[in-house]
N, C-alpha and C positions, 0 to 999 in steps of 0.2 A: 568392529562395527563401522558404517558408514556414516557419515554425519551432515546433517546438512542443518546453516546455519539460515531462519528465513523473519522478515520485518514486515509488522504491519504496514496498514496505509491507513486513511482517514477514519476518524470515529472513534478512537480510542484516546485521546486524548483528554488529560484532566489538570486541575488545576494543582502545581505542585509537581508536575511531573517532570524526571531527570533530574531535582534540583542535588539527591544526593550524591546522584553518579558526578554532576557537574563540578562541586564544593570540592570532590578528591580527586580530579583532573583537572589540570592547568590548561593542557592542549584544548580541551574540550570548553572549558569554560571560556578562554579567550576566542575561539570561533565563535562563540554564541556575544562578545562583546564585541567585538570585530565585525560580525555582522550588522547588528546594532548600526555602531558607526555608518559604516556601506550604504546601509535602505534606509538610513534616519528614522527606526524603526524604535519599539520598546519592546522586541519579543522576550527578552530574560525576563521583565517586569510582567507581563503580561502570563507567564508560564510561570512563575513563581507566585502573583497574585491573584491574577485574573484581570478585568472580568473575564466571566466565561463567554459571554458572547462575544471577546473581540478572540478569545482563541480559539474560537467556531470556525473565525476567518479564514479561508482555506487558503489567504497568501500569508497568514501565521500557523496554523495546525499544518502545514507539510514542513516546514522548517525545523518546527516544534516536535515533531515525531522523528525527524532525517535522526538530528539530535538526540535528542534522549535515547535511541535507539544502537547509535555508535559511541555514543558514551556507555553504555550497559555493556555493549561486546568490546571494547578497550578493557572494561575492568575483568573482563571473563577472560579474556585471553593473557593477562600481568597475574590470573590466577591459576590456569588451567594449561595445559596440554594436550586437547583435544581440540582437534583443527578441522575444518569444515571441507568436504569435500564437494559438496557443491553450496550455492547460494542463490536463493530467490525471495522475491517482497511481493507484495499483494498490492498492485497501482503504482501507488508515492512508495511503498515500501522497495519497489524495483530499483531508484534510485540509492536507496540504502543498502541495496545487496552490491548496486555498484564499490559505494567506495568500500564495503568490505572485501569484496577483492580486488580494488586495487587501481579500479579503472580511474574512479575520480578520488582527487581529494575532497575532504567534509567540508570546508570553505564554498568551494566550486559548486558543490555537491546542493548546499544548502542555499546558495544564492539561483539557481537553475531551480529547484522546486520553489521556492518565494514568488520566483517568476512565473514559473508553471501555475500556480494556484491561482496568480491575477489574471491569466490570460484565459483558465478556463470558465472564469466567472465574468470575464469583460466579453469573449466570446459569444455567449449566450443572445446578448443583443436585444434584450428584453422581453424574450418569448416566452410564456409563462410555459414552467416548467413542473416536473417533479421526479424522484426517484424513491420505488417502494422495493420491499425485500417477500418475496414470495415463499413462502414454507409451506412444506409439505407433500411438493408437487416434483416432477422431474425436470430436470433443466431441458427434455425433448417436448413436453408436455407445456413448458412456461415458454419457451420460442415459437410453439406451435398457438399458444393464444395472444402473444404478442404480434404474428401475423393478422391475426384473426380481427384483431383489433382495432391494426392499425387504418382502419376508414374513418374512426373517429379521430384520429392524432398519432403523429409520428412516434411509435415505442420499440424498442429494442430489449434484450436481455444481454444484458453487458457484464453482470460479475456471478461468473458458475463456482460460487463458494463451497458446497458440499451436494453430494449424489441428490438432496431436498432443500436446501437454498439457494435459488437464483434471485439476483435483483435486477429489477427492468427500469430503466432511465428514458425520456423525451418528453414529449409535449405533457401537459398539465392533464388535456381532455385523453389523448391515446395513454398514459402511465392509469389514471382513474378506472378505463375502458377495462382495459386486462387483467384491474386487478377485481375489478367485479366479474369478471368472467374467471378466474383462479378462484376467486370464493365457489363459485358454482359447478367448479369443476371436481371441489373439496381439495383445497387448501386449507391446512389448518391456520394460519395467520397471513396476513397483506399488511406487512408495516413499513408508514410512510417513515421517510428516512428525509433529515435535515440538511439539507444542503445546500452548495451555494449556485448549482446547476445542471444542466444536463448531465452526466460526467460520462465518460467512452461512446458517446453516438454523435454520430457527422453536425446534429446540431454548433456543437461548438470546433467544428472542421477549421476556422478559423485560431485556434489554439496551439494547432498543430504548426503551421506556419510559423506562426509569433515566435515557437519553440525551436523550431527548429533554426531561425535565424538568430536567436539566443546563443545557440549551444554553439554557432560557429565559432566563439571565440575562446572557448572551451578548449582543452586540451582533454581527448579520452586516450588511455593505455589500454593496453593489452592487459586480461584481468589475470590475476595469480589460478584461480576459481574459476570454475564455468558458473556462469549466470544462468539460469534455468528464466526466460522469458515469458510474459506474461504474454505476447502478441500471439505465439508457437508452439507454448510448453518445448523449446530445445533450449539448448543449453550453446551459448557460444563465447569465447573468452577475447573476442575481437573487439575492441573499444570502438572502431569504425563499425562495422556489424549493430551494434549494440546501440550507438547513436539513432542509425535509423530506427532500429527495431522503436526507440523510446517515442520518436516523431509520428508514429503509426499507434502506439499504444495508448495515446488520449483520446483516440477517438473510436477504440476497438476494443470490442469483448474482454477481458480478463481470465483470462484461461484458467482460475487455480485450481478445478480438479483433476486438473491435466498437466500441471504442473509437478502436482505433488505426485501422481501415480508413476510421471514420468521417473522422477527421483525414486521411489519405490525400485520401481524396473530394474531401476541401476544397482540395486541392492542396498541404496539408506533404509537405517532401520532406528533412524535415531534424531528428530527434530528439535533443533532452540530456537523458541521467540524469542527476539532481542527488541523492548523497547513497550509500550505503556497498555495495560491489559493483557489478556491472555487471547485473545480470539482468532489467531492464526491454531491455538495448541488443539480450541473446541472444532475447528473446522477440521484439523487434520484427523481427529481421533474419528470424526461422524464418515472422512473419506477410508481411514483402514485404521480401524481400532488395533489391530496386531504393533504399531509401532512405538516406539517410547516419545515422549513428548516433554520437553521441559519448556518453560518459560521465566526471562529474568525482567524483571519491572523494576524492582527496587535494587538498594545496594543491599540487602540482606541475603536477597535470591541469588546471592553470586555463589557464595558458600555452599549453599542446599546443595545445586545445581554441578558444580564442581566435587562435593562429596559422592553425589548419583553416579555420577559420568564418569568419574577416574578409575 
């Protein structure tokens, strides 16, 4: 079988999350103390306690999922024998498919998304915003009334989750516009999603820069793994390549049904979500039901998951 190892991105996140992967990794838990230290941050306290609304915060919930996410596939791989032939993330989760192969270290890794998260919410600039999730309809059908729209307010369709979920991100009035026009086109649901800004549309164009002068000081390697990109659906193992690709990807569509069919193509026939919920496992079954899907959340899921796959 082929395998491919893939991590969510924002919205999955809950209170309590990773704390057991963290408790039986030392490597993993001193990154998350260490980072602490660094941003004069309380993210352990905050993912271990709450509240929920400061782990809402999307310069805490990406660090908080990088985390949890590479601490679940550290415990899978000191368990298992099954090694991922390619790797891809859903946004923030693109970050996490890096340092799964290789490109970045978790330290690195998780202080670049921290930053990422502030820059796309300072970015924004105070324009009233909003992002809803469109069901029912086809991602050519949700571009086409996001055009149609757009004379009330800047909208886009930025994350092609499954062949009938797209989510459209920009202005308050043009995101409102399309989704009443998705209702009337029969949509079965328009649901507005919490966030903390536009997310992938030129609106926060500024984010990208911030980021990308971030990351110069960064070291990226060359990955073990082909990263399967979110800007391309291609796959490249170039840590230069890959940099830019990420400086383009905050402000650009989300490619993951394109993603995932790409890796199909190749002949994977076999997906793990690594890291908090299952909603990469429900997107991939609704893109090609034929493929096997696991997901590790907890430390108990390691076992399951390990007994399936060996």
């Amino acid at each position: 079988m082929k395998t491919a190892f893939v991590f969510p991105g924002q919205g999955a996140q809950y209170i309590g999350m990773g704390m057991d992967f963290l408790q039986n990794d030392a490597y993993s838990f001193d990154a998350l103390e260490n980072f602490d230290l660094l941003h004069h941050t309380n993210l352990r306290e905050v993912m271990q306690e709450g509240p929920e609304e400061s782990l809402k915060q999307t310069n805490y919930t990406q660090p908080a999922i990088l985390l949890h996410s590479v601490a679940a596939l550290r415990r899978f791989l000191t368990h298992s024998k099954v090694r991922a032939d390619y790797v891809a993330g859903h946004s923030l989760g693109e970050f996490t498919a890096m340092v799964a192969a290789g490109m970045l270290d978790l330290p690195a890794a998780m202080h670049l998304v921290h930053k990422r998260g502030e820059f796309m919410i300072k970015a924004n600039a105070g324009v009233p915003f909003a992002m809803a999730a469109i069901i029912g309809l086809s991602p050519e059908k949700v571009t086409e009334l996001c055009e149609e729209a757009s004379s009330a307010g800047m909208v886009q369709a930025v994350n092609f989750n499954t062949p009938i979920q797209t989510v459209i991100s920009g202005t308050a009035d043009g995101v409102q516009a399309a989704g009443e026009l998705a209702k009337s086109h029969g949509a079965k649901r328009v649901l507005p999603l919490v966030v903390g800004g536009p997310f992938h549309t030129p609106l926060i164009s500024q984010a990208s820069f911030w980021l990308q002068a971030e990351m110069e000081s960064i070291s990226f390697r060359d990955a073990d793994i082909p990263v399967v990109s979110n800007l391309d659906s291609l796959p490249t193992i170039s840590g230069t390549l890959e940099k830019e690709k990420l400086v383009k990807q905050i402000i650009s569509p989300v490619r993951w049904v394109e993603c995932i069919q790409y890796m199909i193509g190749q002949g994977v026939n076999r997906f793990i979500e690594f890291g908090p919920q299952k909603a990469l496992c429900g997107m991939i079954k609704n893109i090609n039901k034929d493929v096997e899907v696991f997901s590790i959340d907890k430390i108990e899921d390691v076992d399951a998951v390990v007994s399936a796959t060996s």
